[in-house]
TORKOL-182339 format. One record per residue (C-alpha): residue number from 1; residue in one letter; x, y, z. Coordinates in steps of 0.25 Angstrom, whole numbers, padded with zeros to 4 digits. Example, Ala and Ser with C-alpha at 12.3 -4.5 7.8 and 13.67 -1.06 7.14 Angstrom:
% residues 2
> 1/a/0049/-0018/0031
> 2/s/0055/-0004/0029
% end
This chain:
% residues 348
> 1/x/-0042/-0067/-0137
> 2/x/-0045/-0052/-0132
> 3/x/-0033/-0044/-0128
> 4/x/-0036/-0038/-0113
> 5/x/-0029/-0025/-0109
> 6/x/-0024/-0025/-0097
> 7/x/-0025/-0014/-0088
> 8/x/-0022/-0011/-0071
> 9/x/-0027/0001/-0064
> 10/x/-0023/0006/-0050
> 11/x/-0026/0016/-0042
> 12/x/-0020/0026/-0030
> 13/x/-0026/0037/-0020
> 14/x/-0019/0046/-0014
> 15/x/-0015/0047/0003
> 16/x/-0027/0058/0003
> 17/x/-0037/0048/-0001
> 18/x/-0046/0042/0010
> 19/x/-0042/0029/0011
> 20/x/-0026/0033/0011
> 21/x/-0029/0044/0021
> 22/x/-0034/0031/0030
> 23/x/-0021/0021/0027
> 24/x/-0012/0035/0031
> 25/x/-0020/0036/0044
> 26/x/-0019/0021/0046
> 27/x/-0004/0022/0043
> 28/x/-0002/0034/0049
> 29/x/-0007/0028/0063
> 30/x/0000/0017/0060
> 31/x/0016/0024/0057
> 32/x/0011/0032/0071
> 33/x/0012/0020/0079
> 34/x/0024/0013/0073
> 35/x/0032/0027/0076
> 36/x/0030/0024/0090
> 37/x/0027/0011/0090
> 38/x/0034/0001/0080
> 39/x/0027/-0011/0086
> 40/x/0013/-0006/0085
> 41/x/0002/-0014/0080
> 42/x/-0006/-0004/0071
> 43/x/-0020/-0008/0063
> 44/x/-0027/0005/0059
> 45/x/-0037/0008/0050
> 46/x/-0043/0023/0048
> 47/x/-0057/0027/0041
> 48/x/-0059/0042/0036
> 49/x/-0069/0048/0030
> 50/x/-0078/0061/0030
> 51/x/-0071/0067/0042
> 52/x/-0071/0056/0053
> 53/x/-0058/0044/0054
> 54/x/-0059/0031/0062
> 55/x/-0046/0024/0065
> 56/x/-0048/0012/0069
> 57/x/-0038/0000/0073
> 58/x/-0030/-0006/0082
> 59/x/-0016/-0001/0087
> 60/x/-0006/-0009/0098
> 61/x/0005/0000/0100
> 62/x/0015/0005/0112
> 63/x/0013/0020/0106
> 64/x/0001/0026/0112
> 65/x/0003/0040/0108
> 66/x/-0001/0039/0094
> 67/x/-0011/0052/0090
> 68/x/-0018/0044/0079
> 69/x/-0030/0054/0078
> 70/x/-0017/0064/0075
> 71/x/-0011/0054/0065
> 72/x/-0025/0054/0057
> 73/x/-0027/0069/0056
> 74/x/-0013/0072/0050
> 75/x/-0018/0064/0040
> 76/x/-0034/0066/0038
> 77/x/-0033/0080/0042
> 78/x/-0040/0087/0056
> 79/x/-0055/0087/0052
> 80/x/-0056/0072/0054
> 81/x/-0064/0065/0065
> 82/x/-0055/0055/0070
> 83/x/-0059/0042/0076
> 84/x/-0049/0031/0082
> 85/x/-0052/0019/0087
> 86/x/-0037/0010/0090
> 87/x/-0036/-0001/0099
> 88/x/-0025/-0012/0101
> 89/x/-0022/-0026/0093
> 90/x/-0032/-0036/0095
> 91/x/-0022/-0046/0105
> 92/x/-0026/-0057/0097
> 93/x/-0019/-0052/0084
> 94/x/-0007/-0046/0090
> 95/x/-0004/-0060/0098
> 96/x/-0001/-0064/0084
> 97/x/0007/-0053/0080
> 98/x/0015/-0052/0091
> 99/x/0020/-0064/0086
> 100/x/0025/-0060/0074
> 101/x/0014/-0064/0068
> 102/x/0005/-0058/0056
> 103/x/-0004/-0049/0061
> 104/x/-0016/-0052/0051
> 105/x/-0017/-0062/0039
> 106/x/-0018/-0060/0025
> 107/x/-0010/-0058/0011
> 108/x/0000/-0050/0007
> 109/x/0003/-0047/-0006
> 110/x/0015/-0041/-0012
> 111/x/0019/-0036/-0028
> 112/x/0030/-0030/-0036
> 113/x/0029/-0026/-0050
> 114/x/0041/-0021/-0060
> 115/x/0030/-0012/-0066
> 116/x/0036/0001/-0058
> 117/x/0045/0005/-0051
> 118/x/0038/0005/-0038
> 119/x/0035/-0012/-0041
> 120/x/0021/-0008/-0042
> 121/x/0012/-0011/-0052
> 122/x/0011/0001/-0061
> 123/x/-0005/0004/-0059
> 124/x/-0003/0006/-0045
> 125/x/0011/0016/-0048
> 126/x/0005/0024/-0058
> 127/x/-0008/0026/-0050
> 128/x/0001/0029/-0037
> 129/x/0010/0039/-0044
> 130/x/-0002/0047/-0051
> 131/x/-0009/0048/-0038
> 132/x/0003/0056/-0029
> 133/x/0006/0064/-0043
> 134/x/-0008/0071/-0041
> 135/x/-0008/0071/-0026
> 136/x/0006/0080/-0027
> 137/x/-0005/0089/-0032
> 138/x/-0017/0084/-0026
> 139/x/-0014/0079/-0012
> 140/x/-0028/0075/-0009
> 141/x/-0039/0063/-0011
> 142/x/-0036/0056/-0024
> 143/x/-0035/0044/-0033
> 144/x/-0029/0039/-0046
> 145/x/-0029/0027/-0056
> 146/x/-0020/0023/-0064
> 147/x/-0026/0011/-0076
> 148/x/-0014/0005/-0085
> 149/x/-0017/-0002/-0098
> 150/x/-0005/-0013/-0099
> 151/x/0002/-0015/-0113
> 152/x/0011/-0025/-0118
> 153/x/0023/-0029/-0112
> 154/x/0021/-0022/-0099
> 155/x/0018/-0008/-0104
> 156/x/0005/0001/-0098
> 157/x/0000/0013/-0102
> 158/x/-0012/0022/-0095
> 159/x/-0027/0019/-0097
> 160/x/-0033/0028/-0088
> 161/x/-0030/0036/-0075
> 162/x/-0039/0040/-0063
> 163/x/-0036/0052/-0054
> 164/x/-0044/0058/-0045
> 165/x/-0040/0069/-0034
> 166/x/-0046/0076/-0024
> 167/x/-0044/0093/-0027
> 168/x/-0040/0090/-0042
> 169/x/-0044/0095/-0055
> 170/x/-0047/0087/-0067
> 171/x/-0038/0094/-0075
> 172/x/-0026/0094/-0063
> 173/x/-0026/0079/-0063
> 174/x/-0026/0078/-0077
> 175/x/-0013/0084/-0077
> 176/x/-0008/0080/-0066
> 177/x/-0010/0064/-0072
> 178/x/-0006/0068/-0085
> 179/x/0008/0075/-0079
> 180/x/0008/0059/-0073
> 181/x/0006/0052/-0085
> 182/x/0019/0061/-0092
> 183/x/0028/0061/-0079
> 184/x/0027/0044/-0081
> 185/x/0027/0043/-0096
> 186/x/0013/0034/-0095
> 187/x/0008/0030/-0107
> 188/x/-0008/0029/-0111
> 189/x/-0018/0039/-0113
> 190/x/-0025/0036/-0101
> 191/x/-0042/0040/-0098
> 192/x/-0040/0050/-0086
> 193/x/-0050/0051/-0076
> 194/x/-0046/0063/-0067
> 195/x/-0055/0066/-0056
> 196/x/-0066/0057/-0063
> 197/x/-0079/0060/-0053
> 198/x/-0074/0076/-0053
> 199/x/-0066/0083/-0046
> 200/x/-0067/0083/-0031
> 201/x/-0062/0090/-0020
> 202/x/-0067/0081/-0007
> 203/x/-0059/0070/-0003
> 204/x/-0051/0061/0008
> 205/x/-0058/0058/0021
> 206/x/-0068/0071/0015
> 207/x/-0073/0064/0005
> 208/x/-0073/0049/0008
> 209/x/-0069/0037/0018
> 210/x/-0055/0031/0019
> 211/x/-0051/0021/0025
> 212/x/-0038/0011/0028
> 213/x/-0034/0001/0020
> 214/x/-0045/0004/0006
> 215/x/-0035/0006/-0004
> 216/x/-0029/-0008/-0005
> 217/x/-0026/-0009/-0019
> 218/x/-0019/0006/-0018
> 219/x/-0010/0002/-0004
> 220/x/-0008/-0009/-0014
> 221/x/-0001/-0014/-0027
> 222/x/-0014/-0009/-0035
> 223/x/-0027/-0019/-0039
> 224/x/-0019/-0028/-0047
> 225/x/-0012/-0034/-0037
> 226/x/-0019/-0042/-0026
> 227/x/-0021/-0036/-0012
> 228/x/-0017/-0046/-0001
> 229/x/-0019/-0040/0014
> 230/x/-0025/-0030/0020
> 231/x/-0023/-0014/0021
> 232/x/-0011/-0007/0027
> 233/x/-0012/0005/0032
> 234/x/-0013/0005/0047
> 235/x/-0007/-0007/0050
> 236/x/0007/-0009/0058
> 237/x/0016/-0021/0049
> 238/x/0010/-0032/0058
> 239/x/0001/-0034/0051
> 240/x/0005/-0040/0038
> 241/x/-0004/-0036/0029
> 242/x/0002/-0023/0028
> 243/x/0017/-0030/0031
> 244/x/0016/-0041/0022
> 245/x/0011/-0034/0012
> 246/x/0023/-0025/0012
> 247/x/0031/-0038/0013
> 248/x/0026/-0042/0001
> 249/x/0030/-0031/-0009
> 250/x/0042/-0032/-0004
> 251/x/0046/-0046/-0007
> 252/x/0038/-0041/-0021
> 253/x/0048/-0032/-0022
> 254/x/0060/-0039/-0020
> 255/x/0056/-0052/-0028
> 256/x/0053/-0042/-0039
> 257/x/0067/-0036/-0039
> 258/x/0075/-0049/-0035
> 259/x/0067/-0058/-0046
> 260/x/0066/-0045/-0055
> 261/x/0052/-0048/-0057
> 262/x/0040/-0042/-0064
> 263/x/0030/-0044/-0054
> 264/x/0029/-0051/-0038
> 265/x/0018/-0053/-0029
> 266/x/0020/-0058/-0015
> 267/x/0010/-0065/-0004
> 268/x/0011/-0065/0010
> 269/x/0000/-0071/0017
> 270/x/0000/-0071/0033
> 271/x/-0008/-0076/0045
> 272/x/-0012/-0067/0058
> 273/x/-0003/-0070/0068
> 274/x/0006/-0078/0060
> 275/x/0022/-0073/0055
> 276/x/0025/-0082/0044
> 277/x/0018/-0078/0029
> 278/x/0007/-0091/0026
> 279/x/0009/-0086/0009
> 280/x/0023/-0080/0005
> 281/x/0022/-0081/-0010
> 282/x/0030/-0072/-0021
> 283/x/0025/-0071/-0036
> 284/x/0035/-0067/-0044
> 285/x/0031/-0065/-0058
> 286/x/0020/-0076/-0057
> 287/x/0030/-0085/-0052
> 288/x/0026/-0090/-0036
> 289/x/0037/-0091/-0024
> 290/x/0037/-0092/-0009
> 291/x/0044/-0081/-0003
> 292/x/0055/-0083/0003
> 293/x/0056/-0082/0019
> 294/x/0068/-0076/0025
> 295/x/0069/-0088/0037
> 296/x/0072/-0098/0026
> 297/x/0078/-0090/0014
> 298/x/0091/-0096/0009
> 299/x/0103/-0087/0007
> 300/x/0107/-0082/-0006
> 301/x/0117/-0071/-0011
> 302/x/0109/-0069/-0022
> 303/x/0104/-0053/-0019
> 304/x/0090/-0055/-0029
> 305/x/0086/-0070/-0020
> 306/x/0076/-0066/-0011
> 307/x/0082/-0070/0003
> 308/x/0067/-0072/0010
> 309/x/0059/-0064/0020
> 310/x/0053/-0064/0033
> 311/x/0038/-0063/0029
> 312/x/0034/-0062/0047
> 313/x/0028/-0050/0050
> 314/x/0039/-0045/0059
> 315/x/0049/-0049/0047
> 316/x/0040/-0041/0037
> 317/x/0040/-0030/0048
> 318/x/0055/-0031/0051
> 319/x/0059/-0031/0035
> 320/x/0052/-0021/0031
> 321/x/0053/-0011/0043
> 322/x/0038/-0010/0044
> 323/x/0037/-0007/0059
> 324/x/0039/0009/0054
> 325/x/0029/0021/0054
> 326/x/0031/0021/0038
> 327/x/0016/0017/0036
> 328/x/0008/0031/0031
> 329/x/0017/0032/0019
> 330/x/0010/0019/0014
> 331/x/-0003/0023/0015
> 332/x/-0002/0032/0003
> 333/x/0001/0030/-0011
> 334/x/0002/0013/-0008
> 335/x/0010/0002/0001
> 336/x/0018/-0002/-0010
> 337/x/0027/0004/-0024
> 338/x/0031/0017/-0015
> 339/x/0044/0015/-0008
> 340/x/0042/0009/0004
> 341/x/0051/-0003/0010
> 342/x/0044/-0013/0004
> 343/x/0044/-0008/-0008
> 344/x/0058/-0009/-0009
> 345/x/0066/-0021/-0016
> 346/x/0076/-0028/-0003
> 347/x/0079/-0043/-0005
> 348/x/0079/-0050/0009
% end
């Protein structure tokens, strides 16, 4: 039987590329309006490109004094053309809503790894970290790529990396990634392909289209790990795709730390209009469970028993604090492995 080397590859961009430039907006517009407003109802989504943005969505909120054209230009800069086009909640979805109900279907998907420190796998860190080491140089439109080759018994070492940076020099990111590959202690010799279509100087909304919710797999856990929902920037916590989704990693989290587990993935699957999750499932080293729900959780004193949750989205939005304007930070360097709430290990 052939031996088959296993490698994983991830990627990161950094918050000047076009499409982050466009979560940012979105999120921006959206922390706006919670500022005010804790109860809006916010579903943005910006296009940008080649001098002209269109921001376009739907927004039901009690503050009506939000500049959003001022909002976008602190981000993409004074020499855009701005277009906005906002109007209120369609009445038939926010009848469900109102009621504590989903405000969209789909699955959700939550993971924790032991790999890092940040619970993430080690593809998605790597690649994550690299990128803000150039951009502390480079603080413009960029990419990088990190590809592992796994060994025995859980060791890696690099195969190749990918960096490309608007303003940069070959040689500048050469040392720039080799200072990375020192400052870690990374093994490998590793293929570097530094600025592989040459260097460039044109980037952003200068040099190309951007638009919300286009890096999934980045806002993400990486492409190894399935994608359940939809994008989230722009979106107030109503809507679960973006809640749940931060529900889910956190009950990954905390049966990862409670069962000191090597690896957890969560589903939560919901229906529009409806509070209850239809799938609450938690894999846990390969093994299946039902999560717990807080309603009929028995009472334990054991401090590593997970106790249950309250899976609604008013007990998602109330147990993580969602309903603050902490949004644009997200739409950076990923949702997940960076510090926030849900990031953080807290049995119910």
């Amino acid at each position: 039987m052939k031996n088959y080397t296993t490698y994983r590859t991830a990627e990161s961009v950094s918050p000047r590329h076009p499409d982050k430039l466009c979560d940012q907006i979105s999120d921006a517009i959206l922390d706006g309006y919670l500022e005010k407003d804790p109860n809006a109802r916010v579903a943005v989504e910006t296009c940008g490109g080649h001098g002209i943005i269109y921001i376009v969505g739907e927004v039901t909120s009690s503050a009506d004094d939000i500049n959003v054209e001022s909002i976008a230009r602190e981000i993409a800069g004074d020499d855009m053309e701005i277009h906005i086009n906002l109007v209120k909640q369609s009445p038939e979805i926010a009848g469900g809503v109102d009621l504590g109900g989903a405000g969209d279907q789909g699955i959700m998907i939550g993971y924790a790894t032991d790999e890092t420190t940040e619970l993430m796998p080690r593809e998605v860190i790597l690649s994550r970290q690299l990128n803000q080491h150039i951009y502390q140089k480079f603080p413009f439109d960029g990419k990088t790529q990190v590809t592992l080759k796994i060994l025995e018994k859980g060791n890696f070492e690099l195969d190749s990396i990918v960096a490309s940076f608007q303003n940069s020099t070959d040689q500048e990111l050469r040392e720039l990634v080799e200072a990375f590959i020192h400052e870690h202690k990374l093994a490998g010799n590793p293929r570097l392909h530094l600025n592989p279509a040459g260097e460039w100087h044109q980037g952003g909304f200068e040099a190309d289209t951007g638009l919300t919710g286009r890096k999934l797999a980045v806002d993400n856990y990486g492409p190894r790990i399935p994608i359940g929902g939809g994008a989230f920037s722009g979106k107030d916590p109503s809507k679960v795709d973006r809640s749940a989704a931060y529900m889910a990693r956190r009950i990954a989290v905390d049966y990862l730390r409670a069962r000191k587990a090597k690896e957890v993935f969560v589903r939560l699957a919901y229906a529009i209009g409806y509070a209850e999750p239809l799938e609450r499932t938690v894999i846990v080293d390969g093994k299946d469970e039902q999560i717990p729900l807080k309603s009929d959780s028995a009472t334990t004193d054991n401090p590593n028993e997970i106790h249950g949750y309250d899976l609604t989205p008013r007990g998602i939005i109330d147990y993580l604090d969602l309903k603050r304007p902490i949004y644009q930070s997200t739409a950076c360097y990923g949702h997940f492995g960076a510090g926030f709430d849900w990031d953080k290990y807290r049995i119910t």
